[in-house]
PyMOL commands that place a pseudoatom at each C-alpha (Angstrom):
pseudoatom trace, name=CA, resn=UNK, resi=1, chain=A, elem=C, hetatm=0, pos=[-61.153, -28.193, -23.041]
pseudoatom trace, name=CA, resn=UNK, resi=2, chain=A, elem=C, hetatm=0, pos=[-58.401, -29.914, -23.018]
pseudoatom trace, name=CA, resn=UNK, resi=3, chain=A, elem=C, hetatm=0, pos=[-54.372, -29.116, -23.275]
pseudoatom trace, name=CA, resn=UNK, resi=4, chain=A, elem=C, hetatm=0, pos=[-53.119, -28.025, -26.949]
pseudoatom trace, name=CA, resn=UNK, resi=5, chain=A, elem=C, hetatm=0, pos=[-49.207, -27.603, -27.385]
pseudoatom trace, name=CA, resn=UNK, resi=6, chain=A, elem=C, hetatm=0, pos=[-48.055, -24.594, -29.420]
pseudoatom trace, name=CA, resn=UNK, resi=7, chain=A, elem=C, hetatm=0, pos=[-45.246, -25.009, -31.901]
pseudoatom trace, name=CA, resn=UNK, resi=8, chain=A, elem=C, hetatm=0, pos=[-43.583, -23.202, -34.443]
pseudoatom trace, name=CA, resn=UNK, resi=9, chain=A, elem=C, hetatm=0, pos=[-40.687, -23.345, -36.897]
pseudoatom trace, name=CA, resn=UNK, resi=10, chain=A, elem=C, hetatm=0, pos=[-40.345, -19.280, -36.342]
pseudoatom trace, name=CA, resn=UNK, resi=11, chain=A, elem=C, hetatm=0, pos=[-39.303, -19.604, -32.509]
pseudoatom trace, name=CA, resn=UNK, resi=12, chain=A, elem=C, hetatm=0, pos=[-36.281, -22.239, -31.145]
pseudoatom trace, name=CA, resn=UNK, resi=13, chain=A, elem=C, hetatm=0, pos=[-37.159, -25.454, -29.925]
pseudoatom trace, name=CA, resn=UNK, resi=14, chain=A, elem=C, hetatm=0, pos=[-36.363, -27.960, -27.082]
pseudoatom trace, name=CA, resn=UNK, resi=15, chain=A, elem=C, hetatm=0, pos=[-37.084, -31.987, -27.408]
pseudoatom trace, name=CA, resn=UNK, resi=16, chain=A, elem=C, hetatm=0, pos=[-37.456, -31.745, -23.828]
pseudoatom trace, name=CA, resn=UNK, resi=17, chain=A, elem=C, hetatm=0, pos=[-40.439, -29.324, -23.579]
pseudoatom trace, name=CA, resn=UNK, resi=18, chain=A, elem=C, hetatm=0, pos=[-43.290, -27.948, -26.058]
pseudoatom trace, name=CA, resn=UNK, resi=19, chain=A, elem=C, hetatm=0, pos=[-42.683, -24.529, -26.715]
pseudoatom trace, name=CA, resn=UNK, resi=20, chain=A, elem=C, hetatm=0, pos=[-46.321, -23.202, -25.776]
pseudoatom trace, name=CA, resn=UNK, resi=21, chain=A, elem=C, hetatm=0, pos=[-49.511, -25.175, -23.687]
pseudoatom trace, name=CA, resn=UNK, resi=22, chain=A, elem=C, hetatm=0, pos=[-52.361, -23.285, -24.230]
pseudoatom trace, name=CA, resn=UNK, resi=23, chain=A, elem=C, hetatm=0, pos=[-55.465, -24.215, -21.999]
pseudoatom trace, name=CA, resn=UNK, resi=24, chain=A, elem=C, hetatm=0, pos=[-58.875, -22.296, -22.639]
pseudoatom trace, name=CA, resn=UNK, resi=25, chain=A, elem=C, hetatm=0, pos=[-57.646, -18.933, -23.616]
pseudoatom trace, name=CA, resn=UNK, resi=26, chain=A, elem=C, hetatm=0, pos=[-54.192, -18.740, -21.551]
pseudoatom trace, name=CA, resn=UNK, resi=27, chain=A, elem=C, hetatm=0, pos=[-51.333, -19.648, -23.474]
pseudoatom trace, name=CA, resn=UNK, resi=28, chain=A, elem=C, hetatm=0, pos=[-48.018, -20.391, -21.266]
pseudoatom trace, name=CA, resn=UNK, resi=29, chain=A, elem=C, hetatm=0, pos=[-44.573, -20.095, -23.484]
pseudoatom trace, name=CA, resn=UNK, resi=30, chain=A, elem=C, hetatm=0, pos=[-41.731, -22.241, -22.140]
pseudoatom trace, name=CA, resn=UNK, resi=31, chain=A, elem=C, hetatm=0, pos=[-38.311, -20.400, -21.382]
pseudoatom trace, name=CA, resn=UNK, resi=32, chain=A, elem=C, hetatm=0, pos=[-36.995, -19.190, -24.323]
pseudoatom trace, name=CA, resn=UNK, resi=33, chain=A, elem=C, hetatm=0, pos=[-33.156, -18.252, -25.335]
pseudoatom trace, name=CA, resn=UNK, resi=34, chain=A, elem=C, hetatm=0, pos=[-31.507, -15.790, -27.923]
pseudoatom trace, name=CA, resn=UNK, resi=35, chain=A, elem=C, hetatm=0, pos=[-31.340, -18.730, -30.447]
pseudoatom trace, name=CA, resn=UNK, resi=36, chain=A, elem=C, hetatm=0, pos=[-32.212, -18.204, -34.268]
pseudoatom trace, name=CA, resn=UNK, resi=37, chain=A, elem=C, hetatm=0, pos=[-34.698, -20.569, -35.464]
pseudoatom trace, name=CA, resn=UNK, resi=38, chain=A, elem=C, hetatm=0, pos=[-33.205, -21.419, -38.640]
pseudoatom trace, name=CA, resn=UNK, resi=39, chain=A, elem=C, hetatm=0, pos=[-29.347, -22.337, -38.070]
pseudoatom trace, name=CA, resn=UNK, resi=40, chain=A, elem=C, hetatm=0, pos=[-30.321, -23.123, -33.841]
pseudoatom trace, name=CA, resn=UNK, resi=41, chain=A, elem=C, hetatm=0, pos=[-27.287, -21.050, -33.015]
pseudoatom trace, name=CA, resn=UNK, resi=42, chain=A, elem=C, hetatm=0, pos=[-27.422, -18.075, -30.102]
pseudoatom trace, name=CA, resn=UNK, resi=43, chain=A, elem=C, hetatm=0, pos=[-27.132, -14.787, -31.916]
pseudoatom trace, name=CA, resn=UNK, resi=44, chain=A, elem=C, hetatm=0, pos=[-25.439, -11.849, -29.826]
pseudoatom trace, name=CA, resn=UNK, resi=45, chain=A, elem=C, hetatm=0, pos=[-22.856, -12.772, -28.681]
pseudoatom trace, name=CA, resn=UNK, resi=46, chain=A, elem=C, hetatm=0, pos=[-22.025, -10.011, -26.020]
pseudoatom trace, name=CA, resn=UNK, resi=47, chain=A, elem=C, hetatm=0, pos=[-24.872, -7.936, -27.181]
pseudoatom trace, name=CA, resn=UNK, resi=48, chain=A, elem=C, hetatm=0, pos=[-27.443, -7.766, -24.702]
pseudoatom trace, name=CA, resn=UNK, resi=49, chain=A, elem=C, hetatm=0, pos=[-29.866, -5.532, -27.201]
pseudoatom trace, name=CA, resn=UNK, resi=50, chain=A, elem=C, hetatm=0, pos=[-29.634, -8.434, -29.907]
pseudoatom trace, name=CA, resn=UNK, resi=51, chain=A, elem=C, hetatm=0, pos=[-29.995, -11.090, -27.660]
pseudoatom trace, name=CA, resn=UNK, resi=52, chain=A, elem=C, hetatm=0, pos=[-33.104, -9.475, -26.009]
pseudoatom trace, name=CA, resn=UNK, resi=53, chain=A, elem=C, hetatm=0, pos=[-34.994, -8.744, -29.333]
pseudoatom trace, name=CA, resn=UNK, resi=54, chain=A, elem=C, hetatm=0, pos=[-34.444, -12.780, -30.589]
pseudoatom trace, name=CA, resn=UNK, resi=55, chain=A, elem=C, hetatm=0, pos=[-36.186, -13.311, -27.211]
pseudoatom trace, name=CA, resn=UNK, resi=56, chain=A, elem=C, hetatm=0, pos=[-38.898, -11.200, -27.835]
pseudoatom trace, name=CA, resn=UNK, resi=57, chain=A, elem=C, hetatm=0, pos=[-39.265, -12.024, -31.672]
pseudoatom trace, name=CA, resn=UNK, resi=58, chain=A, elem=C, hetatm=0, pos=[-39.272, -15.856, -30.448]
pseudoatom trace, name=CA, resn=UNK, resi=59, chain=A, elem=C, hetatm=0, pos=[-42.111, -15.139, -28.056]
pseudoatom trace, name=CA, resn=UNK, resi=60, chain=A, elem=C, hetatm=0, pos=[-44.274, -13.579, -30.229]
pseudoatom trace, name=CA, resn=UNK, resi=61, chain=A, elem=C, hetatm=0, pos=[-44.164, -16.081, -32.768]
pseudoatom trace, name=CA, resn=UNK, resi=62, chain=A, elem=C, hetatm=0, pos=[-44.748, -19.024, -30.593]
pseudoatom trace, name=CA, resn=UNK, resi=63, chain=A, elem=C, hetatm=0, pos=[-47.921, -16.251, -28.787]
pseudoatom trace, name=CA, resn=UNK, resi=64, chain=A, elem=C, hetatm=0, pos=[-48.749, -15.597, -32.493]
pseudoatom trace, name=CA, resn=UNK, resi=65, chain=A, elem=C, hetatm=0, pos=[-48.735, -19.407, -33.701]
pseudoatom trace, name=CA, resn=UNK, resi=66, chain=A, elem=C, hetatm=0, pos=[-51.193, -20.035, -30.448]
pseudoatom trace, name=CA, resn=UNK, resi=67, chain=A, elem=C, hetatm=0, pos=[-53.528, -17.363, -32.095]
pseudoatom trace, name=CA, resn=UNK, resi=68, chain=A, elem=C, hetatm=0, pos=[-52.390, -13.786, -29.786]
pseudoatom trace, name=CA, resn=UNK, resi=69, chain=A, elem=C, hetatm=0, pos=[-50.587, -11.011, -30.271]
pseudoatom trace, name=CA, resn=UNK, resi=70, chain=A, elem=C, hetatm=0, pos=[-48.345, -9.223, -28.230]
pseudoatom trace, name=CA, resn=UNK, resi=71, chain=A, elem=C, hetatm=0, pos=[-51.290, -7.156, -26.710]
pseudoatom trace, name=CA, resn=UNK, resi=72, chain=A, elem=C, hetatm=0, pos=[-52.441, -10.434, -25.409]
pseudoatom trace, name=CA, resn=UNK, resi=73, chain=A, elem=C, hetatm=0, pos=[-49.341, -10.720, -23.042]
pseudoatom trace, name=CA, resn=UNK, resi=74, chain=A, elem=C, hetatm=0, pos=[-50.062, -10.483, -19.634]
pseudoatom trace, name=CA, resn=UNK, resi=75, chain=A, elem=C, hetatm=0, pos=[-46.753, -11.489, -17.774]
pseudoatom trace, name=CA, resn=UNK, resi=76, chain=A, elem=C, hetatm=0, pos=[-43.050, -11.754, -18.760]
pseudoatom trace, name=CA, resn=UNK, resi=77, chain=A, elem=C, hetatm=0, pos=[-40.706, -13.269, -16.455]
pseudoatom trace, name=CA, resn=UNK, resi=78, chain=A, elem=C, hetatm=0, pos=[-37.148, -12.125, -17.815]
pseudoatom trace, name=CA, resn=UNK, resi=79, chain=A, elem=C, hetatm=0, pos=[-33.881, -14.463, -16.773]
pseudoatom trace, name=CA, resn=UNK, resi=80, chain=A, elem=C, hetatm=0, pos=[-30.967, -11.757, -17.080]
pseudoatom trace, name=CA, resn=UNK, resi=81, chain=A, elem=C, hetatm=0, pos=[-27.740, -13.104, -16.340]
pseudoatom trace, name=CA, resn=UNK, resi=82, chain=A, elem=C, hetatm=0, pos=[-26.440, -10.219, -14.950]
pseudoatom trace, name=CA, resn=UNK, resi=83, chain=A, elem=C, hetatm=0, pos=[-27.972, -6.656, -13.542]
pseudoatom trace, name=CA, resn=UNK, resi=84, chain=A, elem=C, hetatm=0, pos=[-25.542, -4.349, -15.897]
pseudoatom trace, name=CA, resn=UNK, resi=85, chain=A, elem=C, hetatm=0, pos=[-27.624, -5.544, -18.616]
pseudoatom trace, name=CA, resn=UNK, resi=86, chain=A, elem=C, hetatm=0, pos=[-31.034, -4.241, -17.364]
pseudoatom trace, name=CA, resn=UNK, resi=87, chain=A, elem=C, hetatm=0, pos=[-31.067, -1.003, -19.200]
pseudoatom trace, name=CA, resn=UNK, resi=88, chain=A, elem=C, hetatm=0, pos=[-29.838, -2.287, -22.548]
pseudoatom trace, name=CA, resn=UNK, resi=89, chain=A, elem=C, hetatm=0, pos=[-32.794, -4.870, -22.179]
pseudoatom trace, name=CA, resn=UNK, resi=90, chain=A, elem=C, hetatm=0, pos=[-35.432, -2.464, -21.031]
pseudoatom trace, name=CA, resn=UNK, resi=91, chain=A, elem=C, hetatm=0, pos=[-34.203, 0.081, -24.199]
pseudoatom trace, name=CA, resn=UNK, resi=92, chain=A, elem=C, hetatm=0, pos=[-35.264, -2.853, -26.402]
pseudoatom trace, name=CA, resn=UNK, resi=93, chain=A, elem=C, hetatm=0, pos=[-38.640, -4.702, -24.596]
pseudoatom trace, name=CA, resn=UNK, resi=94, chain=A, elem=C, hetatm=0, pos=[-40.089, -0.853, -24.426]
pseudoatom trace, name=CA, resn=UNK, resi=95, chain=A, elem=C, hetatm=0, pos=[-39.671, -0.657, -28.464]
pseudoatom trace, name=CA, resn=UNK, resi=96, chain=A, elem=C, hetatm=0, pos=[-42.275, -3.969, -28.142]
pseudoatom trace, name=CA, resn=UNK, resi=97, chain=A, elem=C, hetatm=0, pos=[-44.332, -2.868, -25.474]
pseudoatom trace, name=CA, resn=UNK, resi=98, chain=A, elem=C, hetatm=0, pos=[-44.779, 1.080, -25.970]
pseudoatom trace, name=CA, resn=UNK, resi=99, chain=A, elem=C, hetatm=0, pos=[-48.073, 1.203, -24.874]
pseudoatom trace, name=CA, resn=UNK, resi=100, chain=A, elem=C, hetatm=0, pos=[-49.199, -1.872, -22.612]
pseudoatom trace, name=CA, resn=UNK, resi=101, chain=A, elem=C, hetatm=0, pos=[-46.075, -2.949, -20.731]
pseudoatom trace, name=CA, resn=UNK, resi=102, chain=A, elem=C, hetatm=0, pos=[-46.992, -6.391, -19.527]
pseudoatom trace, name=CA, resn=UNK, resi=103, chain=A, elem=C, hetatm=0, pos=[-46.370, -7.507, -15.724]
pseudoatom trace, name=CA, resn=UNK, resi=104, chain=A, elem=C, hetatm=0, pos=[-42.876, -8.268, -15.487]
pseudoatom trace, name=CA, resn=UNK, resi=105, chain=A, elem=C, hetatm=0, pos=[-40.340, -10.411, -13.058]
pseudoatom trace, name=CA, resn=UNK, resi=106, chain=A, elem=C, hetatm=0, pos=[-37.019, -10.108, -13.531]
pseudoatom trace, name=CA, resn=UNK, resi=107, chain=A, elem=C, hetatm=0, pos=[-34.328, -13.154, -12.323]
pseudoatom trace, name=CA, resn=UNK, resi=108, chain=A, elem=C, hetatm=0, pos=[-30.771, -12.656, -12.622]
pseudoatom trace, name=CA, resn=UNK, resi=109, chain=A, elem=C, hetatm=0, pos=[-29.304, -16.278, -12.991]
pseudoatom trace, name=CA, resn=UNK, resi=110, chain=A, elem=C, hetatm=0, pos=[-26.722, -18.232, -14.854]
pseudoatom trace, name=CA, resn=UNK, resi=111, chain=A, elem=C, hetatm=0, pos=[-27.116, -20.586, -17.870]
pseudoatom trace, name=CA, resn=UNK, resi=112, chain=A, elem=C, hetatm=0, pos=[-26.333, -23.258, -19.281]
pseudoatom trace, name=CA, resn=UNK, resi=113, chain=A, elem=C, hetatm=0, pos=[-24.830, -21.751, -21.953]
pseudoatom trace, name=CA, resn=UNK, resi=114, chain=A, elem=C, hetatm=0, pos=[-22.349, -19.337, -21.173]
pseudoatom trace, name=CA, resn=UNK, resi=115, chain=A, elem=C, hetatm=0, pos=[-23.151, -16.982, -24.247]
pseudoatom trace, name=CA, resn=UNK, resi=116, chain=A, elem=C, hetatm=0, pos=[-26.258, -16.479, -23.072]
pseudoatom trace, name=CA, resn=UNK, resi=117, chain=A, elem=C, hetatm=0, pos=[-27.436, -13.507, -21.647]
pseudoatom trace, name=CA, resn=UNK, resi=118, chain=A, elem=C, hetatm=0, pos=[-31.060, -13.127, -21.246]
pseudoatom trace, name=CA, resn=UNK, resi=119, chain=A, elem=C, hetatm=0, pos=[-33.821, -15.353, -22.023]
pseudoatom trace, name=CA, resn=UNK, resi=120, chain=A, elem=C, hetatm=0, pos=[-37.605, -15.116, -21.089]
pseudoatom trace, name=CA, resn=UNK, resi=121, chain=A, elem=C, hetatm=0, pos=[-41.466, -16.757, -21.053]
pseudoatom trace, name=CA, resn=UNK, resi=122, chain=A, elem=C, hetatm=0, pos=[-44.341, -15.017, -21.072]
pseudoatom trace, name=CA, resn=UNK, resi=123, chain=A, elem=C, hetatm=0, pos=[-48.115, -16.320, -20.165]
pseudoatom trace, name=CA, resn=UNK, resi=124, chain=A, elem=C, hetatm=0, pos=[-50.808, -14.516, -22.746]
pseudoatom trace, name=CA, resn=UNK, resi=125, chain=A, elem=C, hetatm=0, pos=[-54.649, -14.376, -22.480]
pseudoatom trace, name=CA, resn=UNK, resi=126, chain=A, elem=C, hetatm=0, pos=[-55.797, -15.542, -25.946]
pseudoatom trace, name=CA, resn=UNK, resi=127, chain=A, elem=C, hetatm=0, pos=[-59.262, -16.237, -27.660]
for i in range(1, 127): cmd.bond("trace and resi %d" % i, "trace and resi %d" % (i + 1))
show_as sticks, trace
zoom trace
């Protein structure tokens, strides 16, 4: 089977990257900011809890568009840009997860954009 790329007009976008590849039944997300899909501008300012449920909700659409769910996630790697924010993030990705909690990594690193506070990508098992 070959490659298919995943897109979505409910999840940001980036010319320089698709925003899913899915291959047989694993779907791969790219990297994905707290950016609304509709105006392109990052949303939370500040607000790590904001910022982190964008993330998520862009995730899921682009895992939803590749035909998943959020059951189907097997790995999130999180990009925090700094440590203070970990339990602000982990109050909201437990309201997503409260079952299942996926394998996670967690990266603290800087950005591009200075606003930015968290972004993520997640790898789902799909049929």
């Amino acid at each position: 089977m070959d490659k298919i790329i995943i897109e979505t007009k409910k999840a940001n976008s980036n010319p320089m990257n698709s925003q899913a590849t899915k291959k047989n039944n694993i779907l791969f997300t790219s990297q994905k900011a707290a950016i609304d899909p509709v105006d392109g501008e990052i949303v939370g300012i500040d607000d790590i809890k904001t910022q982190t449920d964008r993330v998520i909700r862009n995730i899921l659409a682009i895992v939803e568009a590749g035909g998943g769910t959020r059951k189907d996630i097997v790995k999130i790697t999180v990009y925090l840009k700094d440590k203070k924010h970990v339990q602000g993030l982990n109050e909201v990705y437990t309201q997503y997860f409260p079952d299942e909690l996926p394998a996670r990594s967690l990266i603290l690193t800087n950005f591009a954009k200075e606003e930015l506070l968290v972004e993520m990508d997640a790898i789902a098992i799909v049929d």
